[in-house]
MINUVO-690826 format. One record per residue (C-alpha): residue in one letter; y, z, x; residue number from 0. Coordinates in pm, whole numbers. Layout:
lumlum,Y,Z,X,midren
A,Y,Z,X,NUM
...
END
This chain:
lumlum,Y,Z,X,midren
X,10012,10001,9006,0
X,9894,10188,9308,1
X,9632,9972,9550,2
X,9608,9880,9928,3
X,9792,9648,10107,4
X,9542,9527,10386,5
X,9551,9374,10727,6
X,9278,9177,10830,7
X,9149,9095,11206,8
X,9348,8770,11227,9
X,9697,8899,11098,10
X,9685,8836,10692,11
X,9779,9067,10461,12
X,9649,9113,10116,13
X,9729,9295,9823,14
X,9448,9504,9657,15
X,9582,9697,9325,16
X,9334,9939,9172,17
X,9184,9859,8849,18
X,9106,10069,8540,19
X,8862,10008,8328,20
X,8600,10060,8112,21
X,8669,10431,8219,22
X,8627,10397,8554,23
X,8899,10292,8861,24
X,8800,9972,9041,25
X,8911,9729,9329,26
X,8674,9500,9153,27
X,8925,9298,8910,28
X,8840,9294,8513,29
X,8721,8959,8412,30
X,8960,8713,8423,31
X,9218,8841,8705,32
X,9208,8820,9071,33
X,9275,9038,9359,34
X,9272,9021,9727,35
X,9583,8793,9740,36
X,9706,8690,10066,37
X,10105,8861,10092,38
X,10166,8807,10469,39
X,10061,8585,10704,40
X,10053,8645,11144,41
X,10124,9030,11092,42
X,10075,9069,11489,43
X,10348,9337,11534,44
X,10267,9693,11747,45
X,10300,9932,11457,46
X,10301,9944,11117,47
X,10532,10198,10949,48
X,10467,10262,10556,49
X,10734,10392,10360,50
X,10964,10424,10052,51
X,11225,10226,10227,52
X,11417,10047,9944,53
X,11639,10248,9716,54
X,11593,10286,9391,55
X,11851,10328,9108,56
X,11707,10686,9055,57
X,11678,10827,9348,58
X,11301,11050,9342,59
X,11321,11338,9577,60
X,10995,11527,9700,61
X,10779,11258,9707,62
X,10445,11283,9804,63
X,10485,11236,10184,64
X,10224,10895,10278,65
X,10193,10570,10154,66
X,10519,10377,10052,67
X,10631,10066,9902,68
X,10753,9894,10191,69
X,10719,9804,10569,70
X,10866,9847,10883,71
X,10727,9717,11193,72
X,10797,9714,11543,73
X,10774,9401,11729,74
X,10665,9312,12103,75
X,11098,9318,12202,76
X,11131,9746,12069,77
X,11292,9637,11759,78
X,11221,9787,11383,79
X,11183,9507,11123,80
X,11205,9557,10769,81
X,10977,9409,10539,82
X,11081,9493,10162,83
X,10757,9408,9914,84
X,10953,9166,9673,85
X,10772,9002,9356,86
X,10440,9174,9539,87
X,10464,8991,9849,88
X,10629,8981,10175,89
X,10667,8606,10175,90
X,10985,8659,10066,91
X,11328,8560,10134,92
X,11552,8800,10337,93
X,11240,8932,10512,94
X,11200,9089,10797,95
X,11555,9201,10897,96
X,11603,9378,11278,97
X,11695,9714,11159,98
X,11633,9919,11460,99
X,11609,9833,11849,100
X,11512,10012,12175,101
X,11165,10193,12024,102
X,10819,10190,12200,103
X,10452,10208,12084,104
X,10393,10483,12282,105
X,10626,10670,12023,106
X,10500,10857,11750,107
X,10658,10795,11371,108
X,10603,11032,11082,109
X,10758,10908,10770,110
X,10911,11118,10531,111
X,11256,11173,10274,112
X,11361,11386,10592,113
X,11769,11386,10482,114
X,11657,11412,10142,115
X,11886,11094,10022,116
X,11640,10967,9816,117
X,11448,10713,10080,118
X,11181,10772,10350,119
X,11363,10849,10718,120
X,11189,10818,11086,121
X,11112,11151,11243,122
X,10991,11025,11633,123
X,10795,11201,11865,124
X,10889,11062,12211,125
X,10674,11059,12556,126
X,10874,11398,12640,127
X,10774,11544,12345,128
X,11132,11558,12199,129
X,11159,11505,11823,130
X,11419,11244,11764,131
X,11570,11184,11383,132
X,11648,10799,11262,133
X,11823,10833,10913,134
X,11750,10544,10683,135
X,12037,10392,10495,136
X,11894,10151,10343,137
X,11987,9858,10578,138
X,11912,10023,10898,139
X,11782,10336,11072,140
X,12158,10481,11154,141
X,12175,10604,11508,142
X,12302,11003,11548,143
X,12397,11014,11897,144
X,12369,11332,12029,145
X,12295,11472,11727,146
X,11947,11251,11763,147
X,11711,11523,11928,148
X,11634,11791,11648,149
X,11332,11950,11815,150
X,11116,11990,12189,151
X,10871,12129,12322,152
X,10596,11903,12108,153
X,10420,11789,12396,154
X,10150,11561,12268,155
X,9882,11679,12462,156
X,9955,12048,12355,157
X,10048,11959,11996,158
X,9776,11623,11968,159
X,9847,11649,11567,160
X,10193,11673,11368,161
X,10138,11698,10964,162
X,10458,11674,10749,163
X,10485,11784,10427,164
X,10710,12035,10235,165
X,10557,12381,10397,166
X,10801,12609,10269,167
X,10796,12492,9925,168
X,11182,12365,9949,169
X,11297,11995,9881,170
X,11310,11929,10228,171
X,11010,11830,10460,172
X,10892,12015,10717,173
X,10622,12005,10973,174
X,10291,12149,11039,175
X,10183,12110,11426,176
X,9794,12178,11546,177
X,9814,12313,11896,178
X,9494,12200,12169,179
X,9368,12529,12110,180
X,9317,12534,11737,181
X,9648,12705,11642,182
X,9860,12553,11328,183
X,10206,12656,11300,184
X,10526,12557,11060,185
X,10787,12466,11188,186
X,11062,12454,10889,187
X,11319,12167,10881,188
X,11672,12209,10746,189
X,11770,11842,10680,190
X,11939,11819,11027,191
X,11730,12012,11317,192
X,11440,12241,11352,193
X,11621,12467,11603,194
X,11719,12793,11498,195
X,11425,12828,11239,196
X,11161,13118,11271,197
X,10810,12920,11331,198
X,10505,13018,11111,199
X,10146,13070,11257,200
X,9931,12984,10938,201
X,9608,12927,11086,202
X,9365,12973,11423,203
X,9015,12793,11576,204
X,9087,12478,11413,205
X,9041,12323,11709,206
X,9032,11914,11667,207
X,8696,11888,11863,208
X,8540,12089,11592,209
X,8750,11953,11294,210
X,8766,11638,11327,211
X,9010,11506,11039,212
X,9284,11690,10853,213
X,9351,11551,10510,214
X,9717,11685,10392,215
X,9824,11652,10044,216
X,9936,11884,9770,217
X,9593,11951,9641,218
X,9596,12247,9451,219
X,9928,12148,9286,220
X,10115,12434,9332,221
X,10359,12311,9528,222
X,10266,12294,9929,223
X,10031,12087,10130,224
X,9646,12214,10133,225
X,9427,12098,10378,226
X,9062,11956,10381,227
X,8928,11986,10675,228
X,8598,11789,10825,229
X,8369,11950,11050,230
X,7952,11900,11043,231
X,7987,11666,10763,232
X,8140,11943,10572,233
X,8459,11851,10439,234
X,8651,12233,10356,235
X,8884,12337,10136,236
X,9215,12551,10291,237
X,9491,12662,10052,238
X,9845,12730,10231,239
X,10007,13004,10161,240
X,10353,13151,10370,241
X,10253,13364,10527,242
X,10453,13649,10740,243
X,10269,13657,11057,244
X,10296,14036,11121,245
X,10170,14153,10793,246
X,9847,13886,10769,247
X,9629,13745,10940,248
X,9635,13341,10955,249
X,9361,13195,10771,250
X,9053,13120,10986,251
X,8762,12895,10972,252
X,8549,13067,10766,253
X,8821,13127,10499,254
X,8794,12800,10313,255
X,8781,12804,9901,256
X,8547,12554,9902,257
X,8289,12327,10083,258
X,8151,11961,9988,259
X,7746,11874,10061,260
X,7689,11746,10417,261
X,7801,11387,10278,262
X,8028,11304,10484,263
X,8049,11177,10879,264
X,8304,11195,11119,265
X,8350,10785,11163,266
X,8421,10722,10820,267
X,8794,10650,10757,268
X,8959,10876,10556,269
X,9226,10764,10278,270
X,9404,10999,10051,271
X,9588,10868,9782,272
X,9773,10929,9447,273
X,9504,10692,9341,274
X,9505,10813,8915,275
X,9828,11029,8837,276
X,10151,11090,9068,277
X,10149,11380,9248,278
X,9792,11418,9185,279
X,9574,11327,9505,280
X,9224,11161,9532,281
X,9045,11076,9849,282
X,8865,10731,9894,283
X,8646,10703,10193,284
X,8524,10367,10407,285
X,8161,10416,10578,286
X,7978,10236,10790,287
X,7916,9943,10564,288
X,8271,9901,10477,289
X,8227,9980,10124,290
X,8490,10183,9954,291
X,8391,10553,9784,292
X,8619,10723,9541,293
X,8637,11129,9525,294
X,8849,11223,9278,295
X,9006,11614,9305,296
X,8949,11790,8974,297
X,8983,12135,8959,298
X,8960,12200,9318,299
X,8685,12049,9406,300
X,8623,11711,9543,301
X,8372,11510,9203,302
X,8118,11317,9363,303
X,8090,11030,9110,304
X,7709,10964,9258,305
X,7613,10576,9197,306
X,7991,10505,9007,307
X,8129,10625,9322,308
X,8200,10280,9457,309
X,8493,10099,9420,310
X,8505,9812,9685,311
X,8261,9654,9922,312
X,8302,9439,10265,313
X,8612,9568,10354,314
X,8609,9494,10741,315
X,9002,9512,10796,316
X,9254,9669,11093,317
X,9455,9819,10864,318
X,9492,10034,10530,319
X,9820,10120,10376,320
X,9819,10325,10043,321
X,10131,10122,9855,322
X,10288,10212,9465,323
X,10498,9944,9455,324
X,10867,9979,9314,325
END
């Protein structure tokens, strides 16, 4: 059952399934059951790293690239600790193995089936804006050696954004980068490196002072990441296409397929989800009251479910991680 695990301001985690019923999806629980159940206890670790980290006897390739079914954390020392979710908890034996040592939180982590084996893998983004590739085995992220560094030139404050997702339409992620000045390019990942591969401009002017929040998923269902985009409490529809950069023009601001009402502000965390059907995403929103909204995405458009839209209330926490649990 897909849900949030939660971390609240003094280090407990709880588990939060959604509920369905009586035709609607709710963190409220049915009469008779519970939620909110405490799973962890003195999570004070210096990031959290969501992923699909245990194998499973059928491997699933292409998953949708967020969210997991496990943790890995990093610790005040630089090491990677695993944290398998076992009988829906984390209080579990044979917790929180080192699996990892000698990483910083001034990295940055993007999770996804990189090698394509079946498990999520660490793609970092170091302080030289090298891209450095961790391989998950399923104990341990294995170390490559020289073979490490698969990428440069990602400086972060000339690349502030880096969006994985399978761009090309292969079963292999790749990444989408948004430059300072509004530019988004693919750059298309092989399994091992991104050198050597042609770079993609797909887009221009989406500058992050004017849009705000970038929410990647496979909307439209055919296949690649689409983007909604924020700006003037718009949120905007953007299908991806490949394009060949010297036969089209990158899509531009005003080339969105759709638009939403001016519901929607820019301090309002933003959580999409395969909340209903896998491989289907919805959004669910937290405002300034910390209640929970749910958008579901029906035939490309975002349904605003008017006064059924809310699903949770109260929910002043640190932390939100999407989890479908094995």
């Amino acid at each position: 059952m897909p849900g949030f695990i939660v971390r609240m301001d003094n280090g407990d985690l709880k588990w939060f399934p959604l509920f369905y019923y009586d035709g609607k999806y709710k963190f409220y629980p049915p009469k008779g059951e519970k939620t909110g159940r405490e799973v962890g206890r003195d999570w004070n670790f210096k990031k959290y790293i969501s992923g699909y980290w245990t194998p499973t006897a059928a491997p699933t390739y292409r998953r949708r690239i967020g969210g997991g079914s496990d943790l890995v954390v990093l610790d005040d020392d630089g090491d990677l600790r695993f944290y398998p979710f076992k009988e829906e908890s984390f209080m579990c034996m044979g917790t929180g193995d080192k699996v990892g040592k000698g990483f910083r939180d001034t990295l940055d982590y993007y999770v996804a089936e990189w090698t394509g084996n079946g498990t999520s893998d660490l793609l970092v983004r170091d302080e030289d804006g090298d891209l450095r590739l961790y391989p998950w085995n399923g104990k341990e992220f294995k170390d490559l050696g020289r073979q490490e560094k698969v990428g440069n030139g990602f400086d972060k404050k000339k690349v502030p954004d880096i969006y994985p997702g399978y761009w090309t339409g292969g079963s292999r992620p790749d990444i989408m980068i948004r430059k300072d000045n509004g530019d988004l390019i693919v750059f298309p990942f092989d399994g091992k490196s991104f050198y050597g591969k042609e770079d993609i401009k797909i887009g221009d002017d989406f500058k992050p002072k004017h849009f705000q929040h970038l929410l990647i998923d496979e909307w439209l269902g055919n296949g690649t990441p689409d983007m909604l985009a924020y700006r003037d409490k718009r949120l905007h529809l953007y299908q991806f296409g490949v394009l060949d950069p010297k036969n089209e023009k990158p899509i531009r601001p005003d080339d969105y397929q759709w638009r939403s009402e001016k519901d929607f502000h820019e301090d309002w965390t933003y959580l999409v989800g395969h909340w209903r059907t896998p491989g289907r995403p919805d959004l669910i929103t937290v405002n300034r009251s910390n209640d929970l909204w749910f958008y579901p995405f029906e035939d490309g458009v975002l349904v605003d479910l008017k006064n059924d839209k809310q699903v949770g209330n109260d929910w002043k926490v640190s932390h939100f991680f999407d989890f479908y649990p094995i």
